[in-house]
C-alpha positions in Angstrom: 0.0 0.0 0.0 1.4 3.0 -0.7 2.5 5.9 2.0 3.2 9.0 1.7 6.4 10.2 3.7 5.4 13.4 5.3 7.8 13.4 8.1 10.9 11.1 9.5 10.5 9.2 12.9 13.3 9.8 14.5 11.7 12.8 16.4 12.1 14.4 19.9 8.9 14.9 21.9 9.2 18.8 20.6 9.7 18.2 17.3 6.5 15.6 17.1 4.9 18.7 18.4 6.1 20.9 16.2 5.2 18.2 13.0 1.6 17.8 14.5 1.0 22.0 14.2 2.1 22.0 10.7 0.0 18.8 9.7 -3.4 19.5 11.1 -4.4 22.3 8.4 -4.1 19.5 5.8 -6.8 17.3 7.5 -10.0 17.7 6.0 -13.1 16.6 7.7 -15.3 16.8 4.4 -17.0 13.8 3.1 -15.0 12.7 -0.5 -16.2 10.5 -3.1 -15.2 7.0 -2.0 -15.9 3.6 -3.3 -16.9 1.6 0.1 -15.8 -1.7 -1.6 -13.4 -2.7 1.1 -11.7 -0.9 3.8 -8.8 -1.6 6.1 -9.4 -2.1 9.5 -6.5 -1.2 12.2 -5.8 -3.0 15.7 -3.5 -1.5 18.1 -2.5 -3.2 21.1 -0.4 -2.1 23.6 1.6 -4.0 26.7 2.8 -2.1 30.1 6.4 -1.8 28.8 5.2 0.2 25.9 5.4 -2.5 23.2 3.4 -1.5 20.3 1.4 -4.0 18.7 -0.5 -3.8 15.3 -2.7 -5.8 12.9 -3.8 -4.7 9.8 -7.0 -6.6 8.6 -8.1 -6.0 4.6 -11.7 -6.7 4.4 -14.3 -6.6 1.6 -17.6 -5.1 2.1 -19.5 -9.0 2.3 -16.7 -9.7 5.5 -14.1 -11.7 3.3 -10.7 -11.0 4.6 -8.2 -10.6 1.6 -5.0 -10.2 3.6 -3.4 -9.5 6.7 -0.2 -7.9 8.0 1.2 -7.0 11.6 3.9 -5.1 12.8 5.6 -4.6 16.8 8.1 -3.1 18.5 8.7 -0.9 21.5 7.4 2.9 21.4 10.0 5.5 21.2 8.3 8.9 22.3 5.9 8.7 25.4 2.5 7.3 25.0 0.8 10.9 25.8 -1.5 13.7 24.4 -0.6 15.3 21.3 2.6 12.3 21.2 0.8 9.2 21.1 0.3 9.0 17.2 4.1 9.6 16.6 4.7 6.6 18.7 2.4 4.1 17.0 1.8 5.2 13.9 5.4 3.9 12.5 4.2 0.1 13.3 1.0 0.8 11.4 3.1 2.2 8.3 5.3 -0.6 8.5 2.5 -2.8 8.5 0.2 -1.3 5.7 3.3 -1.4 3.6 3.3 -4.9 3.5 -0.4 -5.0 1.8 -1.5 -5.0 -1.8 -4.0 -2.8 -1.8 -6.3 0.3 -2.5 -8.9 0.1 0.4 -11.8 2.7 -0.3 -11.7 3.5 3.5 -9.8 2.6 7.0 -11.4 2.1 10.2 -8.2 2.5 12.7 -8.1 1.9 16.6 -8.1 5.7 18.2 -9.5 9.4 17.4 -9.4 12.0 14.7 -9.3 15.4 15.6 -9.1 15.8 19.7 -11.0 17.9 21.7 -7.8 20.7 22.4 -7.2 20.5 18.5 -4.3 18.2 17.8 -4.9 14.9 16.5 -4.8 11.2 17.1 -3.7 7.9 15.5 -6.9 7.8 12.8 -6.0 11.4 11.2 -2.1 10.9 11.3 -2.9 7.4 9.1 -5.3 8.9 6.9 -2.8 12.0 6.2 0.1 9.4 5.4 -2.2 7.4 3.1 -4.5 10.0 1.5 -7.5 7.8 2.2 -11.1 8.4 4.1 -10.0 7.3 7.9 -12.4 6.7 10.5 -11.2 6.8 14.6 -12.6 3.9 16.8 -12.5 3.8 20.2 -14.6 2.6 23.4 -16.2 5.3 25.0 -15.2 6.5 28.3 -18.1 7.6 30.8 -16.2 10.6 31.7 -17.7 11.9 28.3 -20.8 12.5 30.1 -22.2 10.2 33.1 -25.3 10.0 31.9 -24.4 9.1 28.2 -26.3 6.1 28.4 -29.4 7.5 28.5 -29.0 9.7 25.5 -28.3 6.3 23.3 -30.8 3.8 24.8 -31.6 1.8 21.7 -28.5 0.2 19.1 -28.1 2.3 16.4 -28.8 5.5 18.4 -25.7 7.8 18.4 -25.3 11.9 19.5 -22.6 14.2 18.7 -19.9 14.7 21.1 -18.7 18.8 21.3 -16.3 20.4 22.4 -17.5 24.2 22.3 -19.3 24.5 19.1 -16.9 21.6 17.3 -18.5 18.4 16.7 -15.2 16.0 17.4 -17.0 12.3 17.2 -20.1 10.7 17.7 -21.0 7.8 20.2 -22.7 5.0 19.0 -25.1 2.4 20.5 -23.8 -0.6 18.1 -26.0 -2.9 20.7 -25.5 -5.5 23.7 -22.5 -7.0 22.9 -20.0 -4.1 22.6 -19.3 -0.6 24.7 -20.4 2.6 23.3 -18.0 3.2 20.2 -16.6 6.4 19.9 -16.3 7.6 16.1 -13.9 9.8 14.9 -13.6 11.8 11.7 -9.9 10.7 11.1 -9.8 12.4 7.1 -11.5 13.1 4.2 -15.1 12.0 6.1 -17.2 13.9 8.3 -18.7 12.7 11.7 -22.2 11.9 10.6 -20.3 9.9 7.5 -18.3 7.9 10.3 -21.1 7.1 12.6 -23.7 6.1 9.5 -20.3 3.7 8.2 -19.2 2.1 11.2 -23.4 1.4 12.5 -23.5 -0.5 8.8 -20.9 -2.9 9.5 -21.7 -3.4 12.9 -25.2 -3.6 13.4 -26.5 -3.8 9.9 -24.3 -6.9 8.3 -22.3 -7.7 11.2 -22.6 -11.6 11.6 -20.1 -13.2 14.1 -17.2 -13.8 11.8 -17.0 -10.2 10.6 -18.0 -9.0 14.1 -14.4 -10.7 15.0 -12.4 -9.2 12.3 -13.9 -5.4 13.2 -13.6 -5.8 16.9 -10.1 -5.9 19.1 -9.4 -5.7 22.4 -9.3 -2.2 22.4 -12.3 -1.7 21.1 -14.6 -4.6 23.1 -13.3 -2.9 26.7 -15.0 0.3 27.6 -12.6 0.3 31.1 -9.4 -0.9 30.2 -7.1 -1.2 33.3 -4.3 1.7 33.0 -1.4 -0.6 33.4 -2.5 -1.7 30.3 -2.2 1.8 28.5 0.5 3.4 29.4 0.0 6.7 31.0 -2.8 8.6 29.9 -3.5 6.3 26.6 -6.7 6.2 26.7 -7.4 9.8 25.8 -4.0 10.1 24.1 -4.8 7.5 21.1 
């Protein structure tokens, strides 16, 4: 698959900083003209010493998995806001490398555009391969206590703001899975995202593909913090 080399890795904490200032004016949260005939979809797992583990999943729009590819290795800049991108995203280029193909969207592990403006794993991935990028996450409660109540049936979703920014959407996708939090990575909007990501899961999601969409990450609306890394959860 074919990446675009925006920036080199080999970045202090400052620098990544820097990179992430210039970048964000080129994300564009605008729906474009995209074939949904497959799509990519982006596992990140991470262990308490910081190893960085990914799994790249190409999937047709039926659920047929036409390849695979993974990638690993220990994270060198801290796992924190407005850094945490720069220290996965190298494992998920090395690992989309590996695949032949032209996916007509990604649905990546993480966020889009955060709340205080930078941006998470999805957008940095959808920059790098000029392609529509969706942000999944589980949804925290300390979004809003009382979220639940404003998505009581599966396939009920509201917008999450930040001011008078719409930064994602949370999604009933039903019994067997948290709230999802969906992010407009690139090239989509929010509404776009939610409307894709309730297709796949609640429309034609049978228990095979409902495997392939769903990772650890995803399936845990409280993961454990020693899990993380400091802060992950909202740094992803």
């Amino acid at each position: 698959m074919k990446i675009n080399q925006l920036h080199d890795w080999n970045l202090t904490p400052s620098k990544a900083h820097a990179i992430q200032k210039g970048l964000r004016p080129w994300i564009m949260l605008e729906d474009q003209k995209a074939e949904m005939k497959d799509f990519i979809r982006i596992h990140i797992s991470i262990t308490p010493d910081k190893t960085v583990s990914v799994r790249c999943l190409h999937i047709n729009r039926i659920g047929e998995l036409l390849g695979h590819s993974s990638a690993a290795g220990l994270a060198q800049l801290p796992l924190l806001d407005g850094l945490a991108s720069f220290a996965i995203t190298p494992f998920i280029v090395e690992a989309l490398a590996e695949l032949d193909a032209e996916p007509g969207m990604i649905i990546c592990d993480g966020r889009g555009i955060r709340p205080d403006g930078s941006f998470g794993v999805a957008s940095h991935i959808g920059l790098l391969t000029n392609v529509p990028t969706i942000g999944v996450k589980a949804a925290s409660m300390k979004i809003d206590p009382d979220i639940h109540e404003k998505v009581p049936e599966m396939g009920d979703w509201t917008a999450f703001e930040v001011g008078d920014q719409v930064v994602s959407g949370i999604l009933n996708a039903g019994q067997r899975l948290p709230l999802i939090q969906v992010s407009a990575g690139h090239q989509v909007t929010v509404a776009s995202a939610v409307t894709v990501v309730a297709g796949l899961m609640i429309s034609n999601a049978d228990d095979e593909l409902m495997g392939l969409l769903c990772g650890p990450y995803l399936r845990n609306l409280e993961i454990p913090e020693e899990h993380l890394g400091e802060s992950l959860e909202i740094a992803l």
